[in-house]
N, C-alpha and C positions, 0 to 999 in steps of 0.2 A: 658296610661289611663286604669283605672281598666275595668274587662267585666263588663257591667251590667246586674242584674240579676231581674228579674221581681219576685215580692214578694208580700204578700196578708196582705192587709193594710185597718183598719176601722179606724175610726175618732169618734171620742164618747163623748157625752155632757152628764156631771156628774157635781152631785148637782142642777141640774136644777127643779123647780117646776114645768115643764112640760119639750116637750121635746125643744130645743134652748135657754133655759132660761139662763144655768150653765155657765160649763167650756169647751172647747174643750182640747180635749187630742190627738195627732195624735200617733196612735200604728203601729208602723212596726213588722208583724210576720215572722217567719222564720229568723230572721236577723243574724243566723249562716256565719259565714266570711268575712261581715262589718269592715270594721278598723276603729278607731275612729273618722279617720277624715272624712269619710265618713257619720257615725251617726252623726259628728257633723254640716258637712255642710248643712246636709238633716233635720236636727233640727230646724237651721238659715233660710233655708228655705222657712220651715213651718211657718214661723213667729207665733206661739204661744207660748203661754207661756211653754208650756213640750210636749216633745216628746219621746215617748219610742220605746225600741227596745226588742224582746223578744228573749233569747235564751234558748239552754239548761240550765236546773238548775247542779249547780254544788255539791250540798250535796244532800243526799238519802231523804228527808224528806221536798222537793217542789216539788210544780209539774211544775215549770218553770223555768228561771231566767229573770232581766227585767233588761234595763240599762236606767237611766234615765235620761235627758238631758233638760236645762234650755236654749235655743239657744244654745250659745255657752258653756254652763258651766254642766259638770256632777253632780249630786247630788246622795245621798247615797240614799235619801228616799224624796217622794215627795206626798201629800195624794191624789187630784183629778187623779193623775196618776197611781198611785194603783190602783183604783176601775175603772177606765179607760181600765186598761189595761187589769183587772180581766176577763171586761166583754166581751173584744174584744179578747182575748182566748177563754171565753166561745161559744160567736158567730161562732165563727172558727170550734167550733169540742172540744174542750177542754174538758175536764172533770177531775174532782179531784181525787186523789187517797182516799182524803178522804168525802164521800157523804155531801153534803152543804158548805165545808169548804174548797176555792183554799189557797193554801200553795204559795206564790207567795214568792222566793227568792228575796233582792235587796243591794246594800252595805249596809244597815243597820241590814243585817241580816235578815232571815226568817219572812214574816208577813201575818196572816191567815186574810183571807176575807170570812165572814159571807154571805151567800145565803139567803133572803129573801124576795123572791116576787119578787118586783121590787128593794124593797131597798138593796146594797152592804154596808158593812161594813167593813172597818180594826179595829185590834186593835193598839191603839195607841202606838210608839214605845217609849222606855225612851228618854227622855233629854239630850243631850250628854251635854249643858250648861246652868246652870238655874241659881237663884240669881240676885243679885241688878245689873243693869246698871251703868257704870262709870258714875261719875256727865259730865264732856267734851264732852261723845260721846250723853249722855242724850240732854246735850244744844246745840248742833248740828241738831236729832231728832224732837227738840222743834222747832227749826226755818224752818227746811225742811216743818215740817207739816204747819206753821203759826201760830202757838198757844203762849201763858202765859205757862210758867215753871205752875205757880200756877194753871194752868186750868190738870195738869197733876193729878191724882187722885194715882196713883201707875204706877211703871213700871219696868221688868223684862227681863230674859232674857229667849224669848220661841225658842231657839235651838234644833230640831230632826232632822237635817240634813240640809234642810236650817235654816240662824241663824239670823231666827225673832230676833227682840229686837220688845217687847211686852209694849202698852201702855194705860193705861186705862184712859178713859176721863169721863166729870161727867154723860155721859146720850147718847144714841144714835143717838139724834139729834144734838148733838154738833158732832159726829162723821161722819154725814150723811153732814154738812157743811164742812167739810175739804178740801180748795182746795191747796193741797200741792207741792211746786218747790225746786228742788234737784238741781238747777243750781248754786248754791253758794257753793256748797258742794260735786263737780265732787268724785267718786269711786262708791265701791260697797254697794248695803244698801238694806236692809231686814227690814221692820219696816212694824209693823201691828199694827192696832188701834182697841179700844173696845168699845164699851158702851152700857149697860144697857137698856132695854124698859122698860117700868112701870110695876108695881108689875099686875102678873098675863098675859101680856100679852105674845101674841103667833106670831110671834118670839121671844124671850125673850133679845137673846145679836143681835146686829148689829156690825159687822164686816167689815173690809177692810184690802187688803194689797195694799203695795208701795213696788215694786223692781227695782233695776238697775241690767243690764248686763253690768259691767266694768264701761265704763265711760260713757255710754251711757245714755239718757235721763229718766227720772222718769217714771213707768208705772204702774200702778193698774192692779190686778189678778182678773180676774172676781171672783171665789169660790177657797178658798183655803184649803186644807184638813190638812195640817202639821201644820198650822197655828189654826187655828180651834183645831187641835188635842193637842196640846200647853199650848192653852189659855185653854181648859176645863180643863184638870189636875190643873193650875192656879186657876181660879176661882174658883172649884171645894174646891181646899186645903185652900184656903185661907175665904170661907163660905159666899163668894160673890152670891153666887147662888148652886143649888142643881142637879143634875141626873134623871131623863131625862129630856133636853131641846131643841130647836131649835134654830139654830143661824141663821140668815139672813147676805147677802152677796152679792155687785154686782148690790142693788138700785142704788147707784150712778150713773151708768155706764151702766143703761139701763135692768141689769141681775135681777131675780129674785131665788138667789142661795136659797137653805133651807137643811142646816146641820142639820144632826141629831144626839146627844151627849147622848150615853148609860153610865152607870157605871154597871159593873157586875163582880162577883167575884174580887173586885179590880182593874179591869182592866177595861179603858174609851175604847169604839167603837165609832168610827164614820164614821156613814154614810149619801146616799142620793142613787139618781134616777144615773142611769149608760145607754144611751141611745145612740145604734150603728144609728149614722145618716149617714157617708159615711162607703160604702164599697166597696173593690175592689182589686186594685193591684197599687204599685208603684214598677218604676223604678229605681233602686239605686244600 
């Protein structure tokens, strides 16, 4: 059996309109000598949705490195876990080499997190897959969710490391009824839903995601940031809506998430509220 090593650990609710509203994020610091199956057990454990580990960063130009864990499954880049993990460094002692702006290394490569107030921000990473969804795995989507192909308004492929398949329905309140079952359709599935509020209003898109881990059963992300970060670039290029907006996330289910969608120099940011609720030490 490995030693175990006692390590200083926060728990952090992002995206939230106040604080318990959002996402929980559980951040293990120091996690220098972890094996993966360690991060990974301790991931499963946590039963949330992501779990991070923070190590040293391995190029001169972050101030950390982070590994990011979906229970069982690593992912390159993950967004409520970014500004999660930003803030639960910062908590820690952390400070940037460069003044308001953590350098937070991840397999997706280096991504800066904006200091504002209360509000954190990433900037959005590229795409690693975008374009039209297969018509097969579309009509598959269609029936996990319970919907009409024809109630489908567009849909795309929002890939930044998890690999959304992105879908837009005609209004947020058809989005807000979704009660969707993955039992007909056992693997793995990334599928987020979109829809519209009425013109002028504040939050403007309504949001949700559906993930499986393997074969496991269907489950809804309270606030998701990769996703969100996805759909803006989407919606954005395609002139379905404009820069700066609010997304809502997580009515469903009790949450009252609220994204916040910058465009600046080209570049979409997105943020929200980053909020150390536990702190302490975990054994691992």
């Amino acid at each position: 059996m490995d030693a175990v090593v006692r390590r200083a650990f926060r728990q952090v609710d992002v995206f939230g309109l106040g604080s318990n509203d959002g996402n929980p994020v559980a951040v293990v610091l120091d996690a220098d000598g972890l094996t993966d199956d360690a991060m990974r057990r301790f991931s499963v454990w946590t039963n949330l949705s992501e779990c991070t580990f923070v190590l040293p960063s391995t190029v001169p130009d972050a101030d950390y490195r982070v590994r990011i864990f979906s229970l069982n499954t690593e992912l390159p880049f993950a967004g409520h876990p970014t500004l999660g993990t930003a803030r639960a460094w910062l908590d820690a002692g952390g400070i940037p080499a460069t003044p308001g702006v953590v350098m937070q290394e991840c397999g997706a490569g280096v991504v800066p997190v904006r200091l504002d107030g209360d509000i954190l921000a990433f900037a959005a990473p590229p795409r690693l897959r975008s374009g039209a969804v297969d018509a097969d795995l579309l009509a598959a989507v269609t029936e996990i969710l319970g919907i009409d192909e024809g109630q489908i308004v567009d849909a795309e492929w929002l890939d930044n490391g998890p690999g959304w398949v992105g879908v837009l329905l005609a209004d947020a309140a058809t989005v807000l009824k979704l009660r969707p079952d993955a039992s007909g359709h056992p693997g793995r599935w990334d599928i987020g839903v979109l829809g519209l509020h009425g013109a002028d209003s504040l939050p403007a898109v309504e949001v949700r995601a559906f993930f499986t881990d393997g074969d496991g059963p269907l489950r809804e992300d309270p606030v998701t940031g990769s996703l969100n970060a996805a759909a803006a670039e989407w919606l954005i290029a395609t002139g379905r809506i404009g820069a700066p907006y609010l997304a809502a996330q997580g009515g469903a289910i009790g949450r009252r998430g609220r994204v916040h969608i910058n465009r600046e120099d080209g570049r979409i940011w997105v943020g929200g509220r980053a909020d150390v609720i536990i702190s302490g030490t975990a054994d691992l």
